[in-house]
Backbone as CSV, one residue per row, in Angstrom:
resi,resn,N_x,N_y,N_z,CA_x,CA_y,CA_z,C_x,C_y,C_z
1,UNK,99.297,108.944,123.074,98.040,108.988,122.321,98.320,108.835,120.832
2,UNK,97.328,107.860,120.193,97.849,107.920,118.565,97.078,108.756,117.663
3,UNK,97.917,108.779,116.897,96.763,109.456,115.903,95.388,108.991,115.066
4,UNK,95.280,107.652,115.400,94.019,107.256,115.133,93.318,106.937,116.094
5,UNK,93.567,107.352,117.474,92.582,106.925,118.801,91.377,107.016,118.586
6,UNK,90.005,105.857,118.836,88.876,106.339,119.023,88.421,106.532,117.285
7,UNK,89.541,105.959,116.489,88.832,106.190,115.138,88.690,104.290,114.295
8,UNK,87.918,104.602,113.691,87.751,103.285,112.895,87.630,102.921,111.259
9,UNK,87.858,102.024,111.063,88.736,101.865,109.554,87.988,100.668,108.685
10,UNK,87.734,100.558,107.413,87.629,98.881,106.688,89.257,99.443,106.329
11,UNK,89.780,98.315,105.788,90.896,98.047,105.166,90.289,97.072,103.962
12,UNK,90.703,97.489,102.985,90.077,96.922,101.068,91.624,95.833,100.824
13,UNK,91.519,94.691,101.153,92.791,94.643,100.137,93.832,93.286,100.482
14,UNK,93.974,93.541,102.130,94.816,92.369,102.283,94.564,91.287,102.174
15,UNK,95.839,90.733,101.394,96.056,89.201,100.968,96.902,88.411,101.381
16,UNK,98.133,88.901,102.355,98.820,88.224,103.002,99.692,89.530,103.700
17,UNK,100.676,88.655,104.425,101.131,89.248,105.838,102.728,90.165,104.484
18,UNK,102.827,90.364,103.299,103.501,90.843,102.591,103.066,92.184,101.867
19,UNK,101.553,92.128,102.142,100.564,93.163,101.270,100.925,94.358,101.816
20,UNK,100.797,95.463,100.436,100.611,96.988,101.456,99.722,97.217,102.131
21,UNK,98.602,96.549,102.194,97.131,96.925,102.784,97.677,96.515,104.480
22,UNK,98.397,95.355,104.438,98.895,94.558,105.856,99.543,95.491,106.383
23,UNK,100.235,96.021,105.779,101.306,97.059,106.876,100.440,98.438,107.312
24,UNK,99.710,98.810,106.543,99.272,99.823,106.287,97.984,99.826,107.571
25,UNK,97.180,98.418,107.815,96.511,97.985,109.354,97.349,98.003,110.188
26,UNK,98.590,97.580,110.340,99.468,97.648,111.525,99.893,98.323,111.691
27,UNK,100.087,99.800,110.841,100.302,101.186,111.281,98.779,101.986,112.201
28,UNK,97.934,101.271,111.639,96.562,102.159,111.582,96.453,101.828,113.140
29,UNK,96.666,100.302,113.433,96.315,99.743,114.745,97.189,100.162,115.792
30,UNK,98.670,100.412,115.499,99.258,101.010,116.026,98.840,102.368,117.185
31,UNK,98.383,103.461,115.629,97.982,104.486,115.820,96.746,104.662,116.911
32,UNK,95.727,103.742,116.793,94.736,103.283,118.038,93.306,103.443,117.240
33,UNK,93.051,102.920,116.000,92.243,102.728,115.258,91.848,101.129,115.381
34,UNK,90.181,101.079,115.037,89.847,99.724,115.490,89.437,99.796,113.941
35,UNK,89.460,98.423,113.436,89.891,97.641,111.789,88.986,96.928,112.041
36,UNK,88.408,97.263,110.680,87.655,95.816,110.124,88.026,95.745,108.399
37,UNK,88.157,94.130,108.224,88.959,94.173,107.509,87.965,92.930,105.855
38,UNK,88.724,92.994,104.788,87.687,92.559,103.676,88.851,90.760,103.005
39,UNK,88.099,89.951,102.695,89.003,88.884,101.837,88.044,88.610,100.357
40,UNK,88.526,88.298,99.821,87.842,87.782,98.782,88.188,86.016,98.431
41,UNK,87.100,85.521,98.691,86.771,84.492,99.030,87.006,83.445,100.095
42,UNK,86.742,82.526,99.592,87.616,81.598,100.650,88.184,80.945,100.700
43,UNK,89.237,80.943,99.571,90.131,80.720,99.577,91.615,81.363,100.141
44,UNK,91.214,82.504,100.118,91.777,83.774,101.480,91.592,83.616,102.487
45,UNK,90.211,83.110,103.291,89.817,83.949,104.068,90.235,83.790,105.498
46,UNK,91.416,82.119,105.762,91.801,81.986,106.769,93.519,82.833,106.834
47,UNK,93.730,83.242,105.671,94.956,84.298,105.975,94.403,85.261,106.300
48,UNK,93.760,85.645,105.823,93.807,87.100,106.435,92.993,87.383,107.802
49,UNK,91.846,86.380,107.924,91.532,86.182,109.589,93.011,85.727,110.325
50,UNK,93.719,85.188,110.367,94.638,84.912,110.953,95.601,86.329,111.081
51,UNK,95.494,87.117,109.944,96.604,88.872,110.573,95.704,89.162,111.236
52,UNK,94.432,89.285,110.825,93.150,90.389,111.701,92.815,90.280,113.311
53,UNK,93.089,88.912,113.516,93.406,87.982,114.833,94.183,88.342,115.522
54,UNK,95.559,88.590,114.963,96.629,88.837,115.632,96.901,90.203,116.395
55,UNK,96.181,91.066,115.627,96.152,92.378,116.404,94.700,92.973,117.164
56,UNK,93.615,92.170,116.891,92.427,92.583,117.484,91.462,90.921,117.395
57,UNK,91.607,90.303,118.245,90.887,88.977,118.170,88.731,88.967,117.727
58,UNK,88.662,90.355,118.111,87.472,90.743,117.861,87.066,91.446,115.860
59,UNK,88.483,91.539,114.919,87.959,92.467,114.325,87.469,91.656,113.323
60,UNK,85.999,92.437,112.713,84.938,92.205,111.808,85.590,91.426,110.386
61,UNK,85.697,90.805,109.884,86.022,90.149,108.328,84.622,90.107,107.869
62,UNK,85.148,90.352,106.213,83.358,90.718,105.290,84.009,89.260,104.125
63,UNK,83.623,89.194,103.344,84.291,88.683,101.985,83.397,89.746,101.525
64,UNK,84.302,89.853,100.504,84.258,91.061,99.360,84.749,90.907,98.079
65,UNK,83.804,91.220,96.931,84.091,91.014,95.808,83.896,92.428,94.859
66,UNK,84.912,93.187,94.795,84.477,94.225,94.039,83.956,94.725,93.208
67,UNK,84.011,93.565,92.309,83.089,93.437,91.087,81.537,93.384,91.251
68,UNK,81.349,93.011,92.284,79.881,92.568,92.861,79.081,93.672,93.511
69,UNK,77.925,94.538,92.699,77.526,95.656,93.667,76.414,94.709,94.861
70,UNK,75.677,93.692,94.517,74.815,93.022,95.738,76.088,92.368,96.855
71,UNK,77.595,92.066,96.399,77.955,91.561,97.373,78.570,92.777,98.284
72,UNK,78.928,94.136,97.711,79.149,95.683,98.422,78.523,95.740,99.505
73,UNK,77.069,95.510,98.718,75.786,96.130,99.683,76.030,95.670,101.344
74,UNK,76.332,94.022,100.687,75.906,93.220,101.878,77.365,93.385,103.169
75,UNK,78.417,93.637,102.556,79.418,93.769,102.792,79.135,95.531,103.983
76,UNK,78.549,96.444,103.397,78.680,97.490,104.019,77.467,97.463,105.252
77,UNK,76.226,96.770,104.929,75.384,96.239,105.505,75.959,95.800,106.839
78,UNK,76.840,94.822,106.881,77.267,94.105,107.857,77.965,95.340,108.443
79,UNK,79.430,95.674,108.249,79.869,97.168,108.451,79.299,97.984,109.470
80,UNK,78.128,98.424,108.971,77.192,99.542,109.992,76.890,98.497,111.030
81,UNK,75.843,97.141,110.684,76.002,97.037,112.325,76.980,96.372,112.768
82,UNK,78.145,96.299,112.452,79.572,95.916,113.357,80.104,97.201,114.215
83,UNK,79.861,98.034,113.442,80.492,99.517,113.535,79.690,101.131,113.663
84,UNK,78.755,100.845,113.512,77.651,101.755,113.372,78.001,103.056,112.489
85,UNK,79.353,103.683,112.533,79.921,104.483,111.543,81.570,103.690,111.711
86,UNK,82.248,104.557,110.449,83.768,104.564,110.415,84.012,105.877,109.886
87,UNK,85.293,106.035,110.108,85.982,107.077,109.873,86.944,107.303,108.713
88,UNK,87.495,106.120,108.402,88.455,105.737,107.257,88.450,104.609,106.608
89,UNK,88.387,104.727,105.296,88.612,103.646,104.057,89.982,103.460,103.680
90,UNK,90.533,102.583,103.069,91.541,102.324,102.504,91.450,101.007,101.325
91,UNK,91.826,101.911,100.242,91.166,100.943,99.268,92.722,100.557,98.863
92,UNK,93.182,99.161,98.350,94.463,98.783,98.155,94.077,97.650,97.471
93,UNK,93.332,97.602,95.894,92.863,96.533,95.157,93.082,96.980,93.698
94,UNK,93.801,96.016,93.468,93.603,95.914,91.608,94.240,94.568,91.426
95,UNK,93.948,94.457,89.666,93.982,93.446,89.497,93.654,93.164,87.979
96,UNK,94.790,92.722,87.218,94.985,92.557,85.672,95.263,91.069,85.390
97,UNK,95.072,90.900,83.736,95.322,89.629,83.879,97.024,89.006,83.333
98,UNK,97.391,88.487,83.786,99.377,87.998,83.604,99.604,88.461,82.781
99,UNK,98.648,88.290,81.886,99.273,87.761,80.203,98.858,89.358,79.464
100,UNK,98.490,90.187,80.227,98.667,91.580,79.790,99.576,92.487,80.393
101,UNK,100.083,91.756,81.631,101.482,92.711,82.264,102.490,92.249,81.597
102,UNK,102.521,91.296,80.371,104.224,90.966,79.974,104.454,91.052,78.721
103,UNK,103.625,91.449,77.486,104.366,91.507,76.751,103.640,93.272,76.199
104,UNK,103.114,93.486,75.011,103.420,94.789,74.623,101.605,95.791,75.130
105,UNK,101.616,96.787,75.644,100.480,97.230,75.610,99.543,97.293,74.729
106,UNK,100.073,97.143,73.509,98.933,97.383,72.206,98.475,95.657,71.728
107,UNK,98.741,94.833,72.449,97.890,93.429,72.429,97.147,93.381,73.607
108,UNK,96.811,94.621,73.893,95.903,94.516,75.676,94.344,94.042,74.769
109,UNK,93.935,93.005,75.959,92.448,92.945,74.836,91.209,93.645,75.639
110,UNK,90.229,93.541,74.749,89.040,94.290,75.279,88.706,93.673,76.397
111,UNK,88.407,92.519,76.995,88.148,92.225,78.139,89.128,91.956,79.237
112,UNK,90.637,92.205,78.910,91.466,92.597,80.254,91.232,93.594,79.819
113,UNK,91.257,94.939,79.594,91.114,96.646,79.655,90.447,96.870,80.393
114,UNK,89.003,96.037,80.076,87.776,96.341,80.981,88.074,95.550,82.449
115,UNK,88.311,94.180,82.205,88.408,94.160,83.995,89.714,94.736,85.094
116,UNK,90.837,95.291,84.166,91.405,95.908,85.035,91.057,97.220,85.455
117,UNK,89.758,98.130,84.353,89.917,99.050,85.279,88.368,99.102,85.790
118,UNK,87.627,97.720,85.843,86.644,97.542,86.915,87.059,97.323,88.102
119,UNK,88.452,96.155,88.212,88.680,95.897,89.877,89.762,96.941,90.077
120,UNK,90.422,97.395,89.479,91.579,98.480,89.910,91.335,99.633,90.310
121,UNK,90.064,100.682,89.306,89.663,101.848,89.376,88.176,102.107,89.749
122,UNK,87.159,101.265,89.103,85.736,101.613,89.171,85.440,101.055,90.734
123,UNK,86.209,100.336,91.582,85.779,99.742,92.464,86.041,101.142,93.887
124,UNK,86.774,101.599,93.513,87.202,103.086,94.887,85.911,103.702,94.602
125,UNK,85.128,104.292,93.567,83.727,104.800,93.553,82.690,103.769,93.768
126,UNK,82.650,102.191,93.695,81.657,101.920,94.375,81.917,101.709,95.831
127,UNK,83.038,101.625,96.233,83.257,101.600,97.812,82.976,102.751,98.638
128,UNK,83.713,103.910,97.752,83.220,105.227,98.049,81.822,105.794,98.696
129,UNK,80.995,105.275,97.433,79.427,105.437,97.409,78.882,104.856,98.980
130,UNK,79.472,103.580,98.981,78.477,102.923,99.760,79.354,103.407,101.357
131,UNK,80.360,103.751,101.429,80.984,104.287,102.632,80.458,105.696,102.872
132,UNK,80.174,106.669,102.031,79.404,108.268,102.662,78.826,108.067,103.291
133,UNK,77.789,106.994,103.479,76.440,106.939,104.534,77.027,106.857,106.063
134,UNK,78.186,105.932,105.769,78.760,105.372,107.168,79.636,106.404,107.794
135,UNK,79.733,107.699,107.021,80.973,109.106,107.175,79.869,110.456,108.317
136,UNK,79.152,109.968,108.444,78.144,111.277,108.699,79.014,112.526,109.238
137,UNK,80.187,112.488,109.890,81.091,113.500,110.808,82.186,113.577,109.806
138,UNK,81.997,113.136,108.419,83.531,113.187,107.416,84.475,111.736,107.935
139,UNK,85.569,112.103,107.088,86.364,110.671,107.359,87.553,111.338,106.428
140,UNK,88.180,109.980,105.512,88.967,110.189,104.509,89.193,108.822,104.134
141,UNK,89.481,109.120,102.868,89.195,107.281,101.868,91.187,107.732,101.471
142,UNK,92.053,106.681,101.533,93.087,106.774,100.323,93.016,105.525,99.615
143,UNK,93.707,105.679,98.426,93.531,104.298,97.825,95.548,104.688,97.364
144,UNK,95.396,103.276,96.647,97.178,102.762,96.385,97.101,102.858,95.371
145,UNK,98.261,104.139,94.234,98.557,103.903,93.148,99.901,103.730,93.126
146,UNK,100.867,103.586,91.932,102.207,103.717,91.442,102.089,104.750,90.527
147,UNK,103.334,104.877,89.911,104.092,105.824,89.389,103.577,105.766,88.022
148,UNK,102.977,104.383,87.551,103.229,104.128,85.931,101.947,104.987,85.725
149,UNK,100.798,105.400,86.546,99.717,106.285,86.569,100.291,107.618,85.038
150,UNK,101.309,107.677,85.615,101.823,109.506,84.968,103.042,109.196,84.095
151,UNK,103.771,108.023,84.084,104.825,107.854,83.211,104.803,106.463,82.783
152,UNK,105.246,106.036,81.923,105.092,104.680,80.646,106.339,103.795,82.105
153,UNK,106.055,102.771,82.234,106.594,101.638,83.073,106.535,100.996,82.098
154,UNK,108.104,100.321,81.398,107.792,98.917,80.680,106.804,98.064,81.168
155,UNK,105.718,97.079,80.741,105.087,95.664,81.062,104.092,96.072,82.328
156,UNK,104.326,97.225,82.411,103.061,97.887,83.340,101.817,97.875,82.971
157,UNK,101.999,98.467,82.096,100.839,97.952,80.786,99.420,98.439,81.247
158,UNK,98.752,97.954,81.397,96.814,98.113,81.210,96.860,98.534,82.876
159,UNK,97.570,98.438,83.672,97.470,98.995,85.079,98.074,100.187,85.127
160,UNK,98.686,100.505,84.565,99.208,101.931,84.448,97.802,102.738,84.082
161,UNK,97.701,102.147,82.619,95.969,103.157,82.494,94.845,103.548,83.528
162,UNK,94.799,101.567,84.253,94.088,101.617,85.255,94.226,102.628,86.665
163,UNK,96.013,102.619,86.816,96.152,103.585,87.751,95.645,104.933,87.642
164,UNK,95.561,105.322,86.531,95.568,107.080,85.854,94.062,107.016,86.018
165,UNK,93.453,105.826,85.823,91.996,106.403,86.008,91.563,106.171,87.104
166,UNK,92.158,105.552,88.577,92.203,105.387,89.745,92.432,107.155,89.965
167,UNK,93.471,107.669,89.769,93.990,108.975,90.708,93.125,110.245,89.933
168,UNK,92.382,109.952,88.939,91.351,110.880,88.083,90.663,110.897,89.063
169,UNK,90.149,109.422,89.345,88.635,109.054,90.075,89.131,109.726,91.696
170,UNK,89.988,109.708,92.422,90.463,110.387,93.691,89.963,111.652,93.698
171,UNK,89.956,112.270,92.472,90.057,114.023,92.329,88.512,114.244,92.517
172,UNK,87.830,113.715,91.164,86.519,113.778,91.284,85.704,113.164,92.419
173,UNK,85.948,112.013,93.302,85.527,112.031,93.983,85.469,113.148,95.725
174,UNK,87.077,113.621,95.266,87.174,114.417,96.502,86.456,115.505,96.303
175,UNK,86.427,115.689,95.239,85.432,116.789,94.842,83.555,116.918,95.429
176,UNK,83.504,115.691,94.677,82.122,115.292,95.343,81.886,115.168,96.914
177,UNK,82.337,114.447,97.254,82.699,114.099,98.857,83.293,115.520,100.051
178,UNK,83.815,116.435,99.556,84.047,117.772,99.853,83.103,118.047,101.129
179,UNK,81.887,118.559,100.749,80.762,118.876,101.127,80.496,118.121,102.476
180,UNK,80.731,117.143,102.159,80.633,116.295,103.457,81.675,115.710,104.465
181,UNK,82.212,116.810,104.399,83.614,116.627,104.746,84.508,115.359,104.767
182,UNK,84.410,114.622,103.537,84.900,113.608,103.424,86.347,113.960,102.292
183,UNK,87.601,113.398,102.917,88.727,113.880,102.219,89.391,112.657,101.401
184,UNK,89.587,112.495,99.885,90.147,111.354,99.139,91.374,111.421,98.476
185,UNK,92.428,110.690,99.264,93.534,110.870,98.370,94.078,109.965,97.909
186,UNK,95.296,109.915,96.872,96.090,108.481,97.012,97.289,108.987,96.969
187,UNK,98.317,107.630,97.172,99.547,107.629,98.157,99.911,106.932,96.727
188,UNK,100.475,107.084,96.134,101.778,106.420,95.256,103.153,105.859,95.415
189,UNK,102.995,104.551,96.076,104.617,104.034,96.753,105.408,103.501,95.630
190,UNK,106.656,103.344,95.774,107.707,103.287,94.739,107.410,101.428,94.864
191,UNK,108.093,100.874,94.318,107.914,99.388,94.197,108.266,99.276,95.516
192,UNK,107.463,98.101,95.883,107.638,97.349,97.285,107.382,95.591,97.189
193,UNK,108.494,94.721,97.707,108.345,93.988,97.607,107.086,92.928,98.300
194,UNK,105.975,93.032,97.010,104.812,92.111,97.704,104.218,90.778,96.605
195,UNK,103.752,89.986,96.744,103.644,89.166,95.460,102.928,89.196,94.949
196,UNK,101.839,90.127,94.558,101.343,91.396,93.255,101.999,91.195,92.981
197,UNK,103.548,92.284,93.496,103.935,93.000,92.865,105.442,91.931,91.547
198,UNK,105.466,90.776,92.314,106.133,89.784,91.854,105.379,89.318,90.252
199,UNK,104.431,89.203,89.944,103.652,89.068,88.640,104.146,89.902,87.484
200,UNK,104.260,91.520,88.228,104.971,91.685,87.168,106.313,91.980,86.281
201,UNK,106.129,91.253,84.846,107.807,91.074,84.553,108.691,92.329,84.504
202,UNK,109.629,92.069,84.997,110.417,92.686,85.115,110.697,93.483,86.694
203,UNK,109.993,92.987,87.440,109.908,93.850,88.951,110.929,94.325,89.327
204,UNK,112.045,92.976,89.396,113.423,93.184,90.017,114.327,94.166,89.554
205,UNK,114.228,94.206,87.768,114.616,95.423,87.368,113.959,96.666,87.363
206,UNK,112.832,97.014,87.656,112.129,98.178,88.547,112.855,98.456,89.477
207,UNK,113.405,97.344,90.429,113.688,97.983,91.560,115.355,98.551,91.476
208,UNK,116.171,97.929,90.886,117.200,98.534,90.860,117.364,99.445,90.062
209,UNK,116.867,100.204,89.437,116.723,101.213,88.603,116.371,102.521,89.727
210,UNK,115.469,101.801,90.367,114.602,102.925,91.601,115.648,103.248,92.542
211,UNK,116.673,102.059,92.676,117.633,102.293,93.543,118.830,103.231,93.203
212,UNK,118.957,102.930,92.162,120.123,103.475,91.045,119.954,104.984,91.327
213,UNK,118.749,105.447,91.029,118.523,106.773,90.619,117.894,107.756,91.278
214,UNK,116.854,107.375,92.227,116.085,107.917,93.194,117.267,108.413,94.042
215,UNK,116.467,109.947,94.167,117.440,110.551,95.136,117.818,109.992,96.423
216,UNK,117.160,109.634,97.089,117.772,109.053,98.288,118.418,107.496,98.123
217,UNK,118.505,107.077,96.999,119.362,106.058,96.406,118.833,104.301,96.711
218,UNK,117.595,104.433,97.227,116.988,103.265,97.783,115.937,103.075,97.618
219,UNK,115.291,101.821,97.591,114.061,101.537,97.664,113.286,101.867,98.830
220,UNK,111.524,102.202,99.224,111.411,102.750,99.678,110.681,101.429,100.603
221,UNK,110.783,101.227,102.078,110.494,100.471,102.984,108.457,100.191,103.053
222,UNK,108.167,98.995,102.801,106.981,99.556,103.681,106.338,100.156,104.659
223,UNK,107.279,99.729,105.862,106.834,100.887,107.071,106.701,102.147,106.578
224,UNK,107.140,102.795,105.709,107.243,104.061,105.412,105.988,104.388,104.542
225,UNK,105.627,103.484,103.648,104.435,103.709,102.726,103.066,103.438,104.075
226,UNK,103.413,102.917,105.071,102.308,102.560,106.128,101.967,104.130,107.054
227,UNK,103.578,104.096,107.126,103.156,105.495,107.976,102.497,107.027,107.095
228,UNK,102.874,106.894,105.670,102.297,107.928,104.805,100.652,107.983,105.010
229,UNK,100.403,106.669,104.967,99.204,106.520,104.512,98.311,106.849,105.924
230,UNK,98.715,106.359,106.966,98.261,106.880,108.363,98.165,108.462,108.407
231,UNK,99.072,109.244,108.260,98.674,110.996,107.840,98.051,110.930,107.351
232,UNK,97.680,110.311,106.165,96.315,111.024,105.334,95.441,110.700,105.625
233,UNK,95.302,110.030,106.620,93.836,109.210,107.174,93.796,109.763,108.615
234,UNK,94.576,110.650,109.251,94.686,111.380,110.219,94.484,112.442,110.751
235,UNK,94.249,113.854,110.957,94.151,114.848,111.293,94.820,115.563,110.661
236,UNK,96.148,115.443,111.031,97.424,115.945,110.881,96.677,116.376,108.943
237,UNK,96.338,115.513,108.279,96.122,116.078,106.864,94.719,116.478,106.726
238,UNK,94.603,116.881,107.463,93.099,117.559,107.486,92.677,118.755,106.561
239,UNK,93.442,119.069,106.351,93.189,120.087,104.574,93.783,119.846,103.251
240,UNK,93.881,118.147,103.174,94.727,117.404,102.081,93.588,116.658,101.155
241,UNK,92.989,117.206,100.364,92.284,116.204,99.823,92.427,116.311,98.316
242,UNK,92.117,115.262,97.260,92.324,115.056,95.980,93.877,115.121,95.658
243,UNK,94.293,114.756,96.444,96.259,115.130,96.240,96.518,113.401,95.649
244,UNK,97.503,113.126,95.189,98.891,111.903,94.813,99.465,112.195,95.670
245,UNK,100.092,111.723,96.664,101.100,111.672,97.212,101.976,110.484,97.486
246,UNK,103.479,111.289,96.413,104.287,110.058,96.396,105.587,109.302,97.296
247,UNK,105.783,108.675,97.790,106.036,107.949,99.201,107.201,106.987,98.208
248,UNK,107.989,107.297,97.236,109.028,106.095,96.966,110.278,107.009,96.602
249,UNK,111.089,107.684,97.672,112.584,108.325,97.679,112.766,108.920,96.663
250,UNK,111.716,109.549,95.920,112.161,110.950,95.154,112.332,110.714,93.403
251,UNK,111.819,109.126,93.830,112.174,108.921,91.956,111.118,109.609,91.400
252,UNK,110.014,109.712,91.713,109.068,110.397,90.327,109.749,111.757,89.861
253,UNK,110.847,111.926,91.160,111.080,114.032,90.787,112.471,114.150,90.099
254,UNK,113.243,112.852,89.529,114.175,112.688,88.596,113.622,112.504,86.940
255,UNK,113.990,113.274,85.937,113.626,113.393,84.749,114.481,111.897,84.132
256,UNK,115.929,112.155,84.891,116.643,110.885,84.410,117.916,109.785,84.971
C-alpha cells in the first residue's frame, strides 16, 4: 500500500523529464496518487503530455500561466470537474530573467524584481487560494525553495529574494489554511542537476562546493528530493506545517 493511495495531486511545474516537479510525480505516482498535471504553453505542452502519458494515459493536462489570474480560474475550473476534489498541490515554479542571475544584485531592475517574485513567490498564494475550495477534507500544498532563501548565493541574485519571500509566504499561508486543515510547507533541495538550474552562472561551481563541504560529502540525488517531498504531502507529516525542510546532505548546517 502507498502512501498516497486513493489520494490526488496537480503538479505546478514540469518542464521536462530532468525537472524536480518530474521526479517528484513519479514518486507521488509511485506512492498511488492519481496526477494531474500543468504546462505553460504550447510550446511545452507535447513534453510534458508525453511524461503524464507515460505513467497514467488518462491524466488531466491544464496550460497554465501563473501570471494569469483568468487563466488560474479556468485552469482550476477544469480541475474540479476532472477531479471533483484533490488532496495535494505542489508548486515547483519560478522564474527570473538571465541577465539578472549573472552579474551583480544591485543592477537587478525594477521590472525583473517584480516578475521574479510574481512567477516565483506571488504565484503559491494564487494557486493556494484557488486550491482551498478543492481541499474540503484538508490536503497539503509544498512548494520548491533553495538555500539562497536564508544565505547570499553568488549570481543567485533576485531569486534568492524571491525564494525568502516564497518560504515567508509558506508560513503565512499555513497559518491561514490551518483551520482548514490544510498543511503548507517547502522542501529546500541542495542543487540538482536540471536545466533551470543550468541558467544559472556558476552552477557547476555550486555544486562542487556542496560536495566539498556538505556533511555527507555529496550532492544530493533527486530521488531523494522526490521522496522528501512525498512525506510532506503524506500522512506520515501530518503535524508538519509552515516548516523549510532541507533535503541537500547537511550543507545549510555547515557555517564553513
Amino acid at each position: 500500500m502507498g502512501l498516497l493511495d486513493g489520494k490526488k495531486g496537480l503538479i505546478v511545474g514540469v518542464a521536462n523529464k530532468r525537472s524536480i516537479a518530474w521526479g517528484i510525480a513519479q514518486a507521488a505516482h509511485r506512492e498511488g496518487a492519481k496526477l494531474a498535471y500543468t504546462y505553460q504553453g504550447e510550446r511545452l505542452k507535447a513534453g510534458v503530455e508525453e511524461l503524464a502519458k507515460s505513467l497514467d494515459p488518462n491524466a488531466p493536462l491544464f496550460d497554465c500561466d501563473v501570471a494569469d489570474d483568468a487563466n488560474l480560474d479556468e485552469l482550476f475550473a477544469g480541475l474540479k470537474e476532472k477531479f471533483g476534489t484533490i488532496d495535494f498541490l505542489v508548486h515547483a515554479v519560478a522564474f527570473a530573467k538571465r541577465e539578472e542571475l549573472a552579474g551583480s544584485f544591485l543592477e537587478t531592475s525594477r521590472q525583473g524584481h517584480a516578475l521574479a517574485l510574481d512567477i516565483s513567490s506571488y504565484s503559491l498564494t494564487a494557486l493556494a487560494k484557488r486550491a482551498a475550495p478543492l481541499m474540503p477534507e484538508g490536503g497539503a500544498i509544498v512548494a520548491m525553495t533553495y538555500y539562497g532563501a536564508e544565505k547570499v548565493i553568488p549570481r543567485y541574485n533576485v531569486m534568492g529574494v524571491a525564494k525568502a519571500a516564497l518560504e515567508a509566504s509558506t508560513r503565512y499561508l499555513a497559518f491561514d489554511m490551518g483551520p482548514q486543515k490544510i498543511r503548507v510547507n517547502a522542501l529546500s533541495a541542495g542543487p540538482v542537476q536540471t536545466l533551470a538550474a543550468r541558467g544559472i552562472s556558476g552552477f557547476t561551481d555550486m555544486m562542487k562546493i556542496v560536495e566539498q563541504r556538505a556533511p555527507l560529502r555529496r550532492n544530493v540525488e533527486l530521488r531523494e528530493v522526490a521522496d522528501a517531498a512525498v512525506f510532506l504531502l503524506s500522512p506520515l507529516s501530518s503535524g508538519i506545517t509552515g516548516e523549510t525542510l532541507y533535503v541537500d546532505c547537511g550543507y545549510h548546517a555547515v557555517g564553513m
